[in-house]
N, C-alpha and C positions, 0 to 999 in steps of 0.2 A: 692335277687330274691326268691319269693316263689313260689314253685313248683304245679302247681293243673292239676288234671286230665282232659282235656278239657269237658271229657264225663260227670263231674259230678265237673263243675266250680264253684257251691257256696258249695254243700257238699263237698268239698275236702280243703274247705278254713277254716284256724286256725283262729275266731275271736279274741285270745288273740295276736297273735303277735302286733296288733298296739301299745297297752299296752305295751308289753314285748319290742319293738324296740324305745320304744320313739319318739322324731323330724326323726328319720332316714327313708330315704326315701324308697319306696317300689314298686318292681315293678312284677308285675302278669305275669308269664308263663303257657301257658294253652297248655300241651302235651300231646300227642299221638291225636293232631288235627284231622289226618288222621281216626279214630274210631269218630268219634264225628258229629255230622250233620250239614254238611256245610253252610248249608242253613240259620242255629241259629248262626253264626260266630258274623256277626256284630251286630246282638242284644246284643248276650253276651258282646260284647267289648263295646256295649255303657252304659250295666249298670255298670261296673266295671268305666266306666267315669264317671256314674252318683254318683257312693262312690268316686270319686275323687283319681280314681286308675289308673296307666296304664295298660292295660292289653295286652300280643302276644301271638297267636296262633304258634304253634310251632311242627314238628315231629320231633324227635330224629333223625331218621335215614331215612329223608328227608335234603338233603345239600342245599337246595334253602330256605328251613326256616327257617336252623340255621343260615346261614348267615345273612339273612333277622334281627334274634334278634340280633346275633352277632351286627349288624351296628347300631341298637336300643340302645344296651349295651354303645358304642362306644361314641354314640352323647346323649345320658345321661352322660356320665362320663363329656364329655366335659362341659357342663352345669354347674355339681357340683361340681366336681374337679380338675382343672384347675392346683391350684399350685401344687400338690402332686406328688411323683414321682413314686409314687406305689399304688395302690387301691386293696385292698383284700372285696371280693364281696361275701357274705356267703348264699348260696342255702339250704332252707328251705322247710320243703315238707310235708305231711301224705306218711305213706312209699309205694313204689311201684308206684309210680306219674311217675319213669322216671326220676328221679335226677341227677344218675349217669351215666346213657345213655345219659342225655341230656350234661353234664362236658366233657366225654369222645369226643363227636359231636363238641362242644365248642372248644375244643383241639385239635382237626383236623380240622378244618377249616382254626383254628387260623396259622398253617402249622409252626409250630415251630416246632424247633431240639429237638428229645427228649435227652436233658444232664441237669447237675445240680444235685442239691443233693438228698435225698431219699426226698420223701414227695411234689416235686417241679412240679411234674409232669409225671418222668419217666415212671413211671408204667399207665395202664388205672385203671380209678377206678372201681371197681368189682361191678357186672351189674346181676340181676336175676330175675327171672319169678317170685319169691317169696317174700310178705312182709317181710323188716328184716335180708336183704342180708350187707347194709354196717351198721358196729356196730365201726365204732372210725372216726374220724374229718382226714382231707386230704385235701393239696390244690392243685390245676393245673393250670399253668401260659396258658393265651389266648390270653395276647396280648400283647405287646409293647407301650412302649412312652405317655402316663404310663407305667408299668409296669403292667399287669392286672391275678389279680388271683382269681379264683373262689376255694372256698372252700364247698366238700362235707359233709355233716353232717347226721347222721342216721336220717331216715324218726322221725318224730314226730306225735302220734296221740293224739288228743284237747283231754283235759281233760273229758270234760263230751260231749257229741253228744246229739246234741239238740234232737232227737226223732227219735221213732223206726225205721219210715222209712229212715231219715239219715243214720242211720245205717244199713238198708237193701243197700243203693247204693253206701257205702264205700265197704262191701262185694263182692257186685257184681261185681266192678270195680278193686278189689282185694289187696284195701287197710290193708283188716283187713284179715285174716287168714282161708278161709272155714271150718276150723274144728272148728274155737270160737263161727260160729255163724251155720252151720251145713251147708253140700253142699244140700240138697233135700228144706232145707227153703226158700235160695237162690236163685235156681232152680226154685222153685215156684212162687216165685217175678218178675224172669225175664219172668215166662211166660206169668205171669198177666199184665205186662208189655207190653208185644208182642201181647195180647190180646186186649188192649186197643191202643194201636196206631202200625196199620195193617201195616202201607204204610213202615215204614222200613223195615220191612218181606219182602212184598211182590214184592219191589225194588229188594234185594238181590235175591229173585226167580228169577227175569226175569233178573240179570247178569249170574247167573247160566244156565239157561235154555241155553243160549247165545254160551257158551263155554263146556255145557256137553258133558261128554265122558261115554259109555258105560262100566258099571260095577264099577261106579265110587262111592260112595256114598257122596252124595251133601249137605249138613247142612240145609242150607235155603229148600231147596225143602223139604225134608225129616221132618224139624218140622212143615213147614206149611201145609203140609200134613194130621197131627195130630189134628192141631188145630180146636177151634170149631169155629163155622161157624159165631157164634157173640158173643157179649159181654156175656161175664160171670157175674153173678149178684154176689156182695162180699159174700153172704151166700153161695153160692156153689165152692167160687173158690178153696180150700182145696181138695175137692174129686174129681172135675175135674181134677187138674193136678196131683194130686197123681196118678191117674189112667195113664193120657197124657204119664206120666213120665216110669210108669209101660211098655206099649204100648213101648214108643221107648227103654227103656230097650230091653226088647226082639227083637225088630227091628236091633239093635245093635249086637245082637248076645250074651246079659250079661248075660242072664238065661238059666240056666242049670239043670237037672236033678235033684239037688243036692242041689240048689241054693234057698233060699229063695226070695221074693218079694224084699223085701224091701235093697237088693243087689244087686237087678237087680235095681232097684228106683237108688241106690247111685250112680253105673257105668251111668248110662245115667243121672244123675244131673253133674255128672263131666265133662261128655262130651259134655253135654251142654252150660256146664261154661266156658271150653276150646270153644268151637267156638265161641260167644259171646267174650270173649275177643281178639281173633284173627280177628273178623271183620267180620265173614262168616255169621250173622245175620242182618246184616246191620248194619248202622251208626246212632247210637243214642246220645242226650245230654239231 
């Protein structure tokens, strides 16, 4: 099973595993669906058929989609292996996809007793906001008759990333580590981003609007607020949102007497990365 970001379903995908896996067969999980644009769902899933992939949309910690792959998993196995009395199923990822959230989901659905010995499943496997959380191999039994075990594996990142902006939307999505590639560079991508395709913004404004509470501070309203009124031309995009970014610094409350610019820039590039990843700017792929 390899693991890919739904938000970012061909940059989040390891060209070498076909290589590295041989004849063995491979099948696409595309998580934290729920961030990702609904609306691009069955596109994505027919070019993953047009490489001759299966590909499922899937949230962690949604129980109607686990299930949904769960039964996917199920009637695959049946297919391929029929005589065997046990199938161990090895989850593959760029780190921070949701690997181990998604095993842990797997695990629970599957409504097995947790006993057996260390390593079998007892434990959940350890799950975090940050790339580079699980660092050794572990499996967790999901199912019965076979006997069915998914084994977690620390995230993998592809040797070489095809180009910069690949690598601008492993960051984003928070494959790769804010500090390797810098939170304000980041920061600035998503907003040129957000610059050039409105309607996700400006969806997220009008859920907000909906349910606003006084004294609240609202993400979507609050950056769309800031933004310019149209497209940014690629020569100027660098000092607009350096500034953009400045602006909701201090909007934030991150500038202080004391405090240079470019501190208040970093607290509101962080903060902007946290909403953006939590969903409060809308739903992008």
């Amino acid at each position: 099973l390899e693991v890919r970001d739904a938000r970012i379903p061909f940059s989040s995908g390891n060209d070498y595993l076909k290589e590295l896996l041989g004849g063995k067969r491979r099948m696409v999980v595309l998580n934290k669906a729920d961030l990702a644009h609904s609306n691009l769902e069955k596109v994505t899933i027919r070019r993953f058929k047009e490489q001759g992939l299966s590909a499922v949309m899937v949230t962690a910690h949604r129980e109607k989609t686990v299930k949904r792959l769960q039964a996917t998993i199920q009637e695959w196995i049946r297919e391929e292996c029929q005589s065997k009395d046990a199938i161990v199923l090895m989850v593959m990822g760029v780190p921070n996809c949701g690997k181990s959230s998604l095993i842990n989901a797997l695990h629970t659905v599957s409504q097995l007793p947790a006993k057996g010995g260390r390593g079998a499943g007892t434990n959940p496997a350890i799950c975090g906001p940050l790339p580079g959380v699980t660092r050794h191999l572990s499996a967790f039994k999901i199912g019965t008759a076979p006997s069915m075990y998914v084994m977690d594996t620390p995230g993998v990142m592809v040797p070489r990333i095809s180009s910069f902006e690949v690598g601008l939307k492993l960051a984003l999505a928070g494959s790769v580590k804010d500090s390797v590639v810098g939170e304000e560079r980041v920061a600035q991508y998503l907003l040129a981003r957000l610059n050039q395709t409105p309607a996700g913004l400006a969806l997220a404004v009008a859920q907000e609007a909906r349910r606003k509470q006084s004294g609240q501070l609202l993400p979507a309203i609050t950056v769309a607020s800031m933004m310019p009124p149209g497209i940014v031309p690629p020569e100027d995009l660098e000092w607009v949102f350096d500034e953009l970014l400045t602006r909701l610094g201090e909007r934030l409350g991150c500038a202080g007497d004391n405090e240079k610019t470019t501190t208040t820039r970093l607290r509101a590039s962080q903060m902007l990365l946290r909403w953006f990843r939590q969903g409060a700017l809308g739903h992008y792929t």
